[in-house]
N, C-alpha and C positions, 0 to 999 in steps of 0.2 A: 457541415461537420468539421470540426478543429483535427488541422490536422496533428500527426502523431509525433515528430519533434519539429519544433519552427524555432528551434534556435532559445531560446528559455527557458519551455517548458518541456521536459524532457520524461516524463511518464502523465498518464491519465486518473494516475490510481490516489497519489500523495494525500490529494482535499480527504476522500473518503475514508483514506488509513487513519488520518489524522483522527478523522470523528468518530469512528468506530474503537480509535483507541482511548482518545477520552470519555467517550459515554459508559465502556468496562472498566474507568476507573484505573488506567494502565499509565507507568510510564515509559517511556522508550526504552529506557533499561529491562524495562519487565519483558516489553515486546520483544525484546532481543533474546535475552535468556529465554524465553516461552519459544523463539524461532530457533536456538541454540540444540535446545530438547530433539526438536525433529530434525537436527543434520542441515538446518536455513541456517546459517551465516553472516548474521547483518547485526555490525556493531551501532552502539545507539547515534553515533555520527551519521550512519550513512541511510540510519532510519529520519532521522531530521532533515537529511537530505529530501529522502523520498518525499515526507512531507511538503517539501516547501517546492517540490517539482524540480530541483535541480542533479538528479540521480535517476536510472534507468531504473527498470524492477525486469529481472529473468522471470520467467514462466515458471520456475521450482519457485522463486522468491516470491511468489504471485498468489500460486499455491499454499505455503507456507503463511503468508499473511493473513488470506481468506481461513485457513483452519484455526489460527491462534486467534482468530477476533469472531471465530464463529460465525462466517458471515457464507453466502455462496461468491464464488469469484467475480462474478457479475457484478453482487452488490455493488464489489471497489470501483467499478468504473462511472463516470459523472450520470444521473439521471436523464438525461437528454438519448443518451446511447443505450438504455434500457428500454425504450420506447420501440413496440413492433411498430414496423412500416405496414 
């Protein structure tokens, strides 16, 4: 299991916000003003951050993701970690 910051990569979630934001067709601005509506916070800077794993993501901010990209919270995390033991 990768662990959860090793120095680079600093959230689990980035890859899948990424693709979840371009397959609705979204741009980072959108994602932001859409996370703005519900009281998340996150300018398109530090959504590009998120994307490329160099920015943490808060548990509101987590939330806030998973509702604006319609997805459960789960989705965001890598496929490997979705997998029951």
């Amino acid at each position: 299991m990768p662990r959860i910051i090793d120095g680079n990569q600093f959230n689990l979630v980035g890859d899948k916000v990424k693709l979840y934001r371009k397959q609705r067709r979204m741009s980072q601005k959108e994602l932001s003003e859409k996370l703005e509506m519900l009281a998340v916070y996150i300018c398109r800077g530090s959504i590009s951050r998120i994307e490329d794993g160099s920015r943490t993501v808060t548990d509101i901010e987590l939330y806030g993701l998973a509702t604006v990209l319609g997805v459960p919270v789960q989705a965001l995390f890598p496929d490997d970690m979705n997998k029951s033991s």
